[in-house]
C-alpha positions in Angstrom: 110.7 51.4 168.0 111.0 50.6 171.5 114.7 49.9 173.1 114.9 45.9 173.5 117.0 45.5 176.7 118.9 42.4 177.5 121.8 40.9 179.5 123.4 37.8 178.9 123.0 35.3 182.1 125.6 32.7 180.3 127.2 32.0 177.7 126.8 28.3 176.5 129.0 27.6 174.1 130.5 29.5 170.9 129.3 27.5 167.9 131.3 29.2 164.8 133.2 32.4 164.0 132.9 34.0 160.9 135.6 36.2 158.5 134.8 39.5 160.3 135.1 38.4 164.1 131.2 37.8 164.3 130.3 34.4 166.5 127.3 32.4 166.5 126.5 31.9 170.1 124.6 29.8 172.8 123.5 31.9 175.7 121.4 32.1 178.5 119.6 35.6 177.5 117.2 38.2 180.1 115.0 40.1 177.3 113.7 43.2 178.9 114.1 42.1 182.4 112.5 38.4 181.9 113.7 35.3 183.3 116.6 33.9 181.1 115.7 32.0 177.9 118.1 30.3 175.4 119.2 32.1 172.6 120.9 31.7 169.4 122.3 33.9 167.2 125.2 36.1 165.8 126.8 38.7 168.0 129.6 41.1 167.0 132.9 40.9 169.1 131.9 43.3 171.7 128.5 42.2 171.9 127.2 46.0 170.8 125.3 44.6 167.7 123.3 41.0 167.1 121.6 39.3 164.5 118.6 37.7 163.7 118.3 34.1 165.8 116.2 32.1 167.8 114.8 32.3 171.7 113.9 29.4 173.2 112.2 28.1 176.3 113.8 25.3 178.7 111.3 22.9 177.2 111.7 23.7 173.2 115.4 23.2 173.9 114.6 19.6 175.8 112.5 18.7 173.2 115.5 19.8 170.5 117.9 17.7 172.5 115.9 14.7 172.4 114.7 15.3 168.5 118.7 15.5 167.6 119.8 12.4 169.7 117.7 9.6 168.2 118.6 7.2 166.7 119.3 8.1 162.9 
């Protein structure tokens, strides 16, 4: 399997913390060199170790922002 580099650009917000120190996190990610997409998922504390979670462009996360803000 092939190394996946990345490096986070920003980190967006912290959404929750679980028992053992793990944080679900909104960041700003560079996969292999690319131009920075948003990303959610778990990370451990030092950021050594992630799970599974979402990548998403600039427009799926526009799109998301307006889906979640309408009227209900």
């Amino acid at each position: 399997m092939a190394e996946i580099k990345f490096e986070i650009a920003e980190t967006i917000a912290v959404l929750s913390e679980g028992s053992k120190g793990w944080k679900k996190e909104l960041n700003l990610i560079s996969w292999n060199g690319r131009e920075p997409k948003y990303d959610i998922r778990d990370w451990a504390p030092d950021h050594s170790k992630m799970g599974k979670g979402v990548t998403l462009s600039e427009e799926e996360v526009k799109i998301l922002v307006q889906s979640l803000t309408k009227g209900r």
